[in-house]
C-alpha positions in Angstrom: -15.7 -23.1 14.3 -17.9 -22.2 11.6 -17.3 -20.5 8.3 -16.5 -17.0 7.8 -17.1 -16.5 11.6 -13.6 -14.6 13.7 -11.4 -15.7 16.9 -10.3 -13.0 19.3 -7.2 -10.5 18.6 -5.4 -12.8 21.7 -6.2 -16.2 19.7 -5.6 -15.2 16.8 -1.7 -14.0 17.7 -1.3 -17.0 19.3 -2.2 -18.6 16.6 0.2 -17.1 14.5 3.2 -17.6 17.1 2.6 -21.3 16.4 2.8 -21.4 13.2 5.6 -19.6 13.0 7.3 -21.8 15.7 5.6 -24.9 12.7 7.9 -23.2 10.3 11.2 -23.0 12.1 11.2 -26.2 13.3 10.4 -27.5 10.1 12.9 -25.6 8.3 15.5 -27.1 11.4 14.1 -30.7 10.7 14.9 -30.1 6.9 17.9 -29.0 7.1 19.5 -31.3 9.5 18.2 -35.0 8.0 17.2 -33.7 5.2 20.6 -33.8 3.2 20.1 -30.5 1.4 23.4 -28.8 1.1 23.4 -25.0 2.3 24.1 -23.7 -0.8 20.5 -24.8 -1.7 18.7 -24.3 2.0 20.8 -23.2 4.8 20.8 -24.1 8.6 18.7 -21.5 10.5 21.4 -21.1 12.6 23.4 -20.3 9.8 21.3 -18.0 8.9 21.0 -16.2 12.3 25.0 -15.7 12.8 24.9 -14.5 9.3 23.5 -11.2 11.0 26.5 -10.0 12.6 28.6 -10.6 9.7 26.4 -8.7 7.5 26.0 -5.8 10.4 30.0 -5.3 10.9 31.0 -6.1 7.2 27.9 -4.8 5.2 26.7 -2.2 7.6 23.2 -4.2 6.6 20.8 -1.5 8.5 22.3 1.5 6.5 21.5 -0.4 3.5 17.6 -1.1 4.6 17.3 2.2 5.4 18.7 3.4 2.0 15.6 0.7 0.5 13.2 2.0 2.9 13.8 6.1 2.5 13.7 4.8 -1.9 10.7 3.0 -1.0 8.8 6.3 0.6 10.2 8.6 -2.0 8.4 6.4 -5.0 5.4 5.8 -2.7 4.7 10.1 -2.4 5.8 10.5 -6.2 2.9 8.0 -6.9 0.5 8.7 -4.5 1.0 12.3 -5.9 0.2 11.4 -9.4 -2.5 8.8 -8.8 -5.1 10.7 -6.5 -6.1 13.4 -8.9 -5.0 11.6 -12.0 -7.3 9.2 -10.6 -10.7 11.3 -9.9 -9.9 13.0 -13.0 -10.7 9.5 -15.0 -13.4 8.0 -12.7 -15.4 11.5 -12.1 -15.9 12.5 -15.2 -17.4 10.2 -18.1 -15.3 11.7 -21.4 -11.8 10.4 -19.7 -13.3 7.6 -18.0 -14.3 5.7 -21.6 -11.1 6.8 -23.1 -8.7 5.8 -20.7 -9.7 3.8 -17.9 -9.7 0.3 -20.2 -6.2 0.8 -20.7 -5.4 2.3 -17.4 -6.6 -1.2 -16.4 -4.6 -2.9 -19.5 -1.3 -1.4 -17.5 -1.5 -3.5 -15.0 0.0 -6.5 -17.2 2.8 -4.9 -18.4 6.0 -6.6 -17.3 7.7 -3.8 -15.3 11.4 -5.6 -15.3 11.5 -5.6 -18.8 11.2 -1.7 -18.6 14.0 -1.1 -16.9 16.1 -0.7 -20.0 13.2 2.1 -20.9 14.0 3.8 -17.6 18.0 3.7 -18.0 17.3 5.1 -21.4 14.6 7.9 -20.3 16.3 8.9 -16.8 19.8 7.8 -16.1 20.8 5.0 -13.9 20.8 7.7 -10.9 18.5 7.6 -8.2 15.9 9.5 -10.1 15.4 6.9 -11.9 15.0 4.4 -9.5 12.4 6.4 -7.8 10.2 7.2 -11.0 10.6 3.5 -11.3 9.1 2.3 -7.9 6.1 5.5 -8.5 5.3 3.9 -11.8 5.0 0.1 -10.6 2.7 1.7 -7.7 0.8 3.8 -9.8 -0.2 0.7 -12.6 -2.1 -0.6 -9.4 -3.4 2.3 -7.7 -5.3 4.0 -10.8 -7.4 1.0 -11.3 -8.2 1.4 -7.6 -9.4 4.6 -7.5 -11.8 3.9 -10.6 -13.1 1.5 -9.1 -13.0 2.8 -5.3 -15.0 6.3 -7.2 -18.0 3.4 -8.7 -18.0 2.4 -5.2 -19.4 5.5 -3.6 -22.5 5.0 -2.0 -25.5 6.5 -4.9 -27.7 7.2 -1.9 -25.2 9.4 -0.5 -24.4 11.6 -3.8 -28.6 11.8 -4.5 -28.7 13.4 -1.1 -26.1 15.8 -1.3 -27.5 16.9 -4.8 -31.2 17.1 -3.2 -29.8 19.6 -0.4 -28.3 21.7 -3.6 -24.6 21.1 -3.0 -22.7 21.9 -6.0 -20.0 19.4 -7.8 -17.3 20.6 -6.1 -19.2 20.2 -2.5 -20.1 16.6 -3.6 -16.6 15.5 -4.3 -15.0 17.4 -1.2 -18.0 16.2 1.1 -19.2 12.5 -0.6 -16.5 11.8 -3.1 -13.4 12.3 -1.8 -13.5 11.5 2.0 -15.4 8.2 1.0 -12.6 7.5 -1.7 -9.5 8.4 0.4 -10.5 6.4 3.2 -10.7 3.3 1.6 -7.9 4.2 -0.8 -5.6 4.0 2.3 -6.1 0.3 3.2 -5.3 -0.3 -0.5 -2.5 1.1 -0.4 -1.1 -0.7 2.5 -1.8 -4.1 0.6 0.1 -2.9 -2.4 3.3 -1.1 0.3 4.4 -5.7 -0.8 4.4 -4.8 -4.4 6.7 -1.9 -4.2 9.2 -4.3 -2.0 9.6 -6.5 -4.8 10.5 -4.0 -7.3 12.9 -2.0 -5.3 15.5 -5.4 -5.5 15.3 -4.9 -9.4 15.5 -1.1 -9.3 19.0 -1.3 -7.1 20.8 -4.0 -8.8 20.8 -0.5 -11.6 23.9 1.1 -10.7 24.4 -0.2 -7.2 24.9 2.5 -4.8 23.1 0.9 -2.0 20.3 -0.5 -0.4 19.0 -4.2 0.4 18.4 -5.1 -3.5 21.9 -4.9 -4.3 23.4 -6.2 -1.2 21.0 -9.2 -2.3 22.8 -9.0 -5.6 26.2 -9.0 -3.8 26.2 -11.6 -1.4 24.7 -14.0 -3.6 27.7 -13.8 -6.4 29.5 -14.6 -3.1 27.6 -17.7 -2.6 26.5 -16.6 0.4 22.8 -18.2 0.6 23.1 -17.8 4.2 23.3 -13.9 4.0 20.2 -13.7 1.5 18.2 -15.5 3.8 19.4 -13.0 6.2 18.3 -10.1 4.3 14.7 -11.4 2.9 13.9 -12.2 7.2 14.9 -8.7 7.1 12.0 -7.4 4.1 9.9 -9.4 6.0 10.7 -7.8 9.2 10.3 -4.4 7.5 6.7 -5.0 5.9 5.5 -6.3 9.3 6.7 -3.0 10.6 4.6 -1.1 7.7 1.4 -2.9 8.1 1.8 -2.1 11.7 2.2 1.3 11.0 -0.5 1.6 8.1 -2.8 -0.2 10.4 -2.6 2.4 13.0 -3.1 5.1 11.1 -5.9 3.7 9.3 -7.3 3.4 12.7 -6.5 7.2 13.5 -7.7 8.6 10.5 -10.6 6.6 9.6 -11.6 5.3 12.7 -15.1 4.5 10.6 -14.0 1.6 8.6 -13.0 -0.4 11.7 -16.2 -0.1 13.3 -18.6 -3.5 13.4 -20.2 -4.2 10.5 -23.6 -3.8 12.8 -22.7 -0.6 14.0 -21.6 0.4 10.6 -24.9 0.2 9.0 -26.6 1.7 11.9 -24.3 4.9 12.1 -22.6 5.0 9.0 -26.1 6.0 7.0 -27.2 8.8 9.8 -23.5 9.7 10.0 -23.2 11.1 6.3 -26.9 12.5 6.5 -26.0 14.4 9.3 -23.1 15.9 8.3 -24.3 17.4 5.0 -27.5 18.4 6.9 -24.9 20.2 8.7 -23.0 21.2 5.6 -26.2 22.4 4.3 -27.4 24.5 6.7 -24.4 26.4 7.0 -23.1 26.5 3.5 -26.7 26.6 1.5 -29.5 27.0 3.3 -28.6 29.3 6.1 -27.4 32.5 3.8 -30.4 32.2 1.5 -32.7 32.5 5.0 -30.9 35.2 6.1 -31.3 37.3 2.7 -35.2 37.2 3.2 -36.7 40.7 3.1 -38.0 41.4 6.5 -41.8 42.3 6.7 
């Protein structure tokens, strides 16, 4: 198999089955002549019958759902703010030199130690916890978009202006639907990021949600259970790349064409269209106005 070259969808799950079946019976192996105790690595057994204790005792799917419905609440707050935040600093050059070094500087900041900053500014309530999670997804997702707008193919933009499209035609015609697009699959990548900020956000105030059960069972000693509940995140994020993936697929059905096929109709796609755009929106009216002889 040579470098950089791909296996089929079927190989490539099967693949992945075996490693995961590596894992497991590696983690078995370990545990069982290993001589680690299980309050450092417990038995995957352990760890499976811990389920039904945290199902009947900590009502465990209640408390993901809390997580995930936390989770989507900070994702729409941020994707709110960053989408025309963000064309606002990488369309136009006056905010783009004066903020987008430090929108890139933000990315650094240590986002646990600003919890106390959070408490101080918005309660411990849910609010809070919420503004948190947009915040640690919008440090990431500015950068993005500044970068996503630089991206834009030049050809494309020279085009539209040729034709006479205005600004506002570029951005809804070029700008924007080549932005979003690519902004999506982003987004799923950084969907992890938010996971590991919503265990610090619920440990605030505990009124529910994975985090804190984390928090819970672990004073308990309970290695077993926390195990239990990060198969669980795991479990989760599959189903949100799964989901993420699909849409991607529905709504930009472009960016999962071959890379052949790409070139080939991606180019005569966008010409096309604001041919089309043109005709109807510029050059069609301005023909029509034409004094007949």
């Amino acid at each position: 198999m040579k470098m950089g070259s791909t296996i089929s969808k079927k190989l490539s799950t099967t693949i992945s089955l075996v490693g995961l079946g590596v894992i497991l019976i590696g983690w078995y192996l370990i545990t069982q002549f290993g001589n680690i105790p299980p309050s450092i690595l417990p038995k995957p057994m352990s760890v499976l019958l811990s389920f039904e204790e945290l199902y009947t005792k900590y009502n465990i799917f209640s408390e993901a759902w809390y997580s995930i419905k936390l989770n989507f609440y900070g994702y729409m707050e941020a994707i709110l703010i960053s989408i025309p935040l963000g064309f606002f600093i990488g369309l136009f050059p006056f905010p783009k030199a004066l903020l987008s070094s430090w929108v890139d500087s933000s990315r650094f900041l240590p986002l646990t130690a600003l919890m106390g900053l959070f408490v101080a500014w918005f309660g411990i309530e849910i609010g809070m916890k919420i503004h948190f999670l947009a915040f640690g997804i919008i440090i990431y997702i500015l950068p993005i978009m500044v970068k996503r707008i630089d991206d834009v193919d030049k050809a494309h933009i020279q085009t539209a202006w040729t034709i006479g499209a205005s600004d506002f035609q570029t951005f809804l015609y070029v700008y924007f639907p080549s932005v979003i697009s690519k902004l999506f699959s982003d987004i799923k990548v950084i969907v992890a990021v938010s996971w590991s900020y919503i265990v610090v956000a619920e440990m605030m105030n505990a009124e529910g949600g994975v985090g804190s059960l984390i928090f819970r069972v672990t004073k308990q000693g309970r290695i077993d259970m926390v195990f239990a509940i990060l198969i669980l995140i795991v479990l989760i994020g599959i189903a949100n790349d799964t989901i993420f993936t699909f849409l991607d697929k529905m709504l930009f059905p472009y960016n999962h064409e071959s890379s052949q096929l790409k070139s080939r109709s991606g180019w005569r796609g966008v010409i096309a269209s604001i041919k089309e755009f043109a005709y109807k929106h510029l050059l069609k009216p301005s023909v029509s106005k034409q004094p007949q002889s």
